[in-house]
N, C-alpha and C positions, 0 to 999 in steps of 0.2 A: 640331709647332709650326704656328704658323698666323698670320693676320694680319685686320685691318679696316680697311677703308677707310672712309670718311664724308664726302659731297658736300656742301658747303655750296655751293649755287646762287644766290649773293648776289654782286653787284659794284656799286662804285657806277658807273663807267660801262665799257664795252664798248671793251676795247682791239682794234684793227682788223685784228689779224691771227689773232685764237682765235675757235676752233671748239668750244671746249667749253661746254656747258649750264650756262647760267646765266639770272638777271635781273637787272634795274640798279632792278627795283622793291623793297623791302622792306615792302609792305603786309602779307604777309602772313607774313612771316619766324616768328612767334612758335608761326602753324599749323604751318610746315615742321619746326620747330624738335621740336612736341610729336610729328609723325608720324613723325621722326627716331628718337625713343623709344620709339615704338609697334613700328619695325618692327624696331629691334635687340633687343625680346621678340618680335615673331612671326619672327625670325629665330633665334631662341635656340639651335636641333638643328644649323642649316645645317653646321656643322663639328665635329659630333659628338665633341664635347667637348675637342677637342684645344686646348694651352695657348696663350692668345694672347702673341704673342710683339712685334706691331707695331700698333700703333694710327696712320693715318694720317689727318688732314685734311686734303683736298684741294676743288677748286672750279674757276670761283667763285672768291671771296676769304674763306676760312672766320676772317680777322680781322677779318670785319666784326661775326664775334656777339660777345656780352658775354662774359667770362672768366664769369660764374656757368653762361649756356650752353655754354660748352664744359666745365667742371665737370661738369654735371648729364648731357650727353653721355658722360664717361667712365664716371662712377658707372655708368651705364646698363649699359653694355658688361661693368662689373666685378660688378654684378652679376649678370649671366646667363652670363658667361664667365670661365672661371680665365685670368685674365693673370699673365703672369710679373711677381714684381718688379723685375727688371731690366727690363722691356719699353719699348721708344723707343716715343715719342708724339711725332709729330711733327704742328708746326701750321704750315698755309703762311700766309703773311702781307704784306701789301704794309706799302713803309718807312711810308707816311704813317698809316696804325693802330697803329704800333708806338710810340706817347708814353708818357710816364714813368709815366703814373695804368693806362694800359693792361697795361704790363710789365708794372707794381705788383702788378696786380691776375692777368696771368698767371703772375706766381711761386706765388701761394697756387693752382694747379691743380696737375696731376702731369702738363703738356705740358712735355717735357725736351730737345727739337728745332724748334730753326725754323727754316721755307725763305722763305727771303726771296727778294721776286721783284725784284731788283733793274732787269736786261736794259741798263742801260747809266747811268752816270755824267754821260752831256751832255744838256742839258735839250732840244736841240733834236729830238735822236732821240727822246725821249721822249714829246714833243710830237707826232711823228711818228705814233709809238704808239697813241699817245692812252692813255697811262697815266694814272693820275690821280694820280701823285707828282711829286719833281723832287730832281731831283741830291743837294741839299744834305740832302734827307728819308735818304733812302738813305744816308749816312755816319752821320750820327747817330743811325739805328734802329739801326743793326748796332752800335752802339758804345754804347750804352744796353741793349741785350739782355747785350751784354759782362759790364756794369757790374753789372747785375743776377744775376751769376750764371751764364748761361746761355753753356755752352762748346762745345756739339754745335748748330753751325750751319751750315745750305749759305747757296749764295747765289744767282739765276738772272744769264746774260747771254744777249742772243742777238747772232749775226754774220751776217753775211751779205746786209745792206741798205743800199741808193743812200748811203746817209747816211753811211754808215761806212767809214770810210778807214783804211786798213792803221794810220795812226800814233793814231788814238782807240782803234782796239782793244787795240793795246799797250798805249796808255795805262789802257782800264779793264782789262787783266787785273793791269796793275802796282796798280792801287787798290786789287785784290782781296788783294792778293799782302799789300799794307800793313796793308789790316785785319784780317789773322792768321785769314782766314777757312778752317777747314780741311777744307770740302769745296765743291767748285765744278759745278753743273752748267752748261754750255752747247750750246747749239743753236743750227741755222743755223734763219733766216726759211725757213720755208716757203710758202706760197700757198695755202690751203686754201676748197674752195669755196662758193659762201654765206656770203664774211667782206667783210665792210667794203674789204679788202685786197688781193681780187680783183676787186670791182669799179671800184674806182681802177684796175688796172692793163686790166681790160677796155674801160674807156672812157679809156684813156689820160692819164689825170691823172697815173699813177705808172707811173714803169717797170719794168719786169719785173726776176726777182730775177736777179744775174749769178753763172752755177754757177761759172764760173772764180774770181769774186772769193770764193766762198763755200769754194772748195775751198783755197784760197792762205791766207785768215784760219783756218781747221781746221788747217792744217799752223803755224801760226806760234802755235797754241792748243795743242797739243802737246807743243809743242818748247819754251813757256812751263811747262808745266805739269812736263814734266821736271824741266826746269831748278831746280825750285823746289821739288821733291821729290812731288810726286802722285804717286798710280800711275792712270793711265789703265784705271777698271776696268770699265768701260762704256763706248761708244761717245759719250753724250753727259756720262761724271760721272768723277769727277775728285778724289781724295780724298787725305788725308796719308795714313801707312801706319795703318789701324785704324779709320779713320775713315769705312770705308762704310756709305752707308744701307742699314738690315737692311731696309726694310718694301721698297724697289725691290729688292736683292739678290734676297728670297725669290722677289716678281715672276719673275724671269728666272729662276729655278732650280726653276721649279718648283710651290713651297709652295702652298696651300690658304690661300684668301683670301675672306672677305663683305665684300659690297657694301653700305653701306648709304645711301638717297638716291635720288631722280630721277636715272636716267643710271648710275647705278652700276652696277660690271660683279662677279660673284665668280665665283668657280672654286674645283670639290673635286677634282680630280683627275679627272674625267670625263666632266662636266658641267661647262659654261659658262652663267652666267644673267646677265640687264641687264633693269636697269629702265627704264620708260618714261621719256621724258627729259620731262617735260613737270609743273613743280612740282602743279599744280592739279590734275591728272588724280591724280597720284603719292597727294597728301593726301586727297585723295575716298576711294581706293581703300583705304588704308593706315586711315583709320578705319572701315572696314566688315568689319576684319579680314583685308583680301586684299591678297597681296604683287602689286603691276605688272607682270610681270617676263614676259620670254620666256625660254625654256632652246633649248640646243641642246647632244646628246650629241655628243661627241666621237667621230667616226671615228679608226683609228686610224692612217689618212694625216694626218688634224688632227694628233695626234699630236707624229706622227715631224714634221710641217712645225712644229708650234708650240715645238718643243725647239729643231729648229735657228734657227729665228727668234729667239730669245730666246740661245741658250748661244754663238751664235756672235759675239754681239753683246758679251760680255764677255774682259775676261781671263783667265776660267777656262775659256775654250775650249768646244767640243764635242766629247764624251766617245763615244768611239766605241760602245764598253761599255754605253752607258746608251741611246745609240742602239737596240741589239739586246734589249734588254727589253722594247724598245716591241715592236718587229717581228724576229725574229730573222732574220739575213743582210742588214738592212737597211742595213749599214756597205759592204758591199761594193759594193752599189749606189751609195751616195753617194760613194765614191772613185771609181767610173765619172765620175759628172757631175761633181767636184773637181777634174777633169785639168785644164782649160784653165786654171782660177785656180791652179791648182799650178805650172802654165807660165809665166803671167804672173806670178810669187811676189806673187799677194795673200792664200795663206793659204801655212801649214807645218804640216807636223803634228810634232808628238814624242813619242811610244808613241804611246798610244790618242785623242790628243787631237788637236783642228785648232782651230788660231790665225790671226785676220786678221794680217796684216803690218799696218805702218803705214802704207802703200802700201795695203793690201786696204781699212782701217778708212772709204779715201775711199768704197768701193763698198761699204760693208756690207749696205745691204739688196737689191742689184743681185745679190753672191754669196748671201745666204740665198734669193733667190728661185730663182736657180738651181739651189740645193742640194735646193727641195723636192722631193715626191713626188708 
């Protein structure tokens, strides 16, 4: 099995805390669109034929294109690759492109997933953001995708900013809770550099982010999500029982995935490739028949660090067993450096596997770093 990604590099404007490649211009959206096509036939071998199992659009705001574009996107893909008929398609989408004639018009596609980027229900954090929705957008997309059909939906929040007081966050997990939405990802504010968001907080217009308050609303996100039947199966995603995204799932476990778009990253099992993040550069090249892209082969410390980065970070643990495939004896090594988190109980193991605690889940990338090789 296998999976596809697809960048759409469009937004209308630049929310102040992402790092991810995009543009807020659409001049030349219809170029990107047709190089889009171009390069999922010169990408046709990349996964040597295995069945695609996830179609994912991501970005950017990939609702900004028309429902016949994202049609002509899939066709493309099913053309040159055996997709399963079960296979999730997911489309991410902000609430205010999700109106009635839009839906309408994505029901007659075979996108059967949408990630709504919600990140908070109060217009002033939003503002904050600088999203270009607002509160009232967000109840009514999610509840018009409903309407239409459409049962397999996540939703985004993020926590962890000046703005956001222990009792709003309550508040929007319980909104989430109401609108029978049944998988949830969330994440805390990070600070990431060259955003909008760090330099407010460099030249002091905005204060810095507070770990304590970020770690206090993680534990009350938890203990909500319990509460209300999720299983905690990722570090930042949050699903009823059954209800996990397969195209992140395979992410973390492993599977074989193409990239397609400026920025995009795929991986076969040994090889890692990304493309050049830069739209104009990407369509130059893409119509001369040349894929953008750097490769880097996988050593097999990459490896052994890239499993644990990834399987520790879920609820199906790190497999001690699939550890020593990569490198044999390499389990015995990593229970060396697992002593002091095993002391502080932030992981457990039980057979062959090792689990964060809920206590560990605060430090997850502070233990995976430790754990590398």
């Amino acid at each position: 099995m296998a999976g596809i990604y697809i960048h759409i590099p469009f937004c209308k404007q630049a929310c102040h805390y992402c790092d991810f490649h995009f543009s807020t211009s659409p001049k030349y959206k219809d170029e990107l669109v047709q190089a889009l096509v171009s390069e999922i036939r010169l990408q046709k071998n990349y996964l040597n034929g295995e069945t695609v199992e996830t179609i994912y659009f991501g970005g950017g705001t990939p609702s900004v294109l028309a429902a016949d574009e994202i049609h002509l996107l899939i066709n493309t893909v099913t053309e040159f690759h055996t997709v399963s008929s079960t296979a999730e398609i997911t489309l991410e989408a902000n609430p205010d492109d999700l109106d009635v004639a839009k839906v309408k018009a994505l029901r007659q596609t075979d996108v059967n997933r949408f990630s709504i980027g919600i990140q908070s229900f109060f217009d002033e954090d939003l503002v904050w953001m600088n999203r270009a929705h607002r509160s009232r957008e967000s109840e009514s997309a999610v509840k018009r995708v409903q309407d239409a059909g459409f049962e397999n939906i996540t939703a985004d929040l993020i926590y962890g900013y000046p703005l956001l007081t222990d009792t709003k966050w309550k508040q929007n997990l319980d909104k989430m809770f109401e609108l029978s939405i049944p998988h949830i990802s969330a994440y805390s504010m990070t600070v990431e550099p060259q955003t909008a968001l760090a330099a407010f907080i460099s030249t002091k217009k905005q204060p810095p982010m507070n770990d304590q308050q970020s770690a206090a609303q993680f534990m009350v996100l938890m203990q909500a999500m319990a509460d209300h039947g999720f299983e905690h199966y990722e570090i930042s995603n949050f699903a009823l029982p059954g209800q996990y995204s397969k195209h992140n799932s395979n992410y973390w476990q492993g599977v074989k995935y193409l990239g397609i778009g400026p920025s995009a990253h795929s991986y076969n099992g040994e090889v890692r490739q990304w493309n050049i993040a830069n739209n104009a550069k990407y369509t130059q090249a893409i119509v001369t028949g040349k894929i953008p892209a750097e490769t880097e082969t996988l050593t097999e410390e990459n490896r052994l660090n890239e499993y644990i980065m990834t399987s520790i970070r879920t609820m199906w643990g790190l497999d001690l067993d699939r550890l020593n495939t990569i490198a044999k004896g390499s389990s015995d090594q990593l229970l060396i450096s697992a002593g002091n988190y095993f002391d502080r109980e932030w992981i457990i193991q039980k057979d062959n596997t090792i689990f964060l605690t809920s206590a560990g889940k605060l430090y997850a990338d502070n233990i995976a770093g430790g754990l590398f090789f």
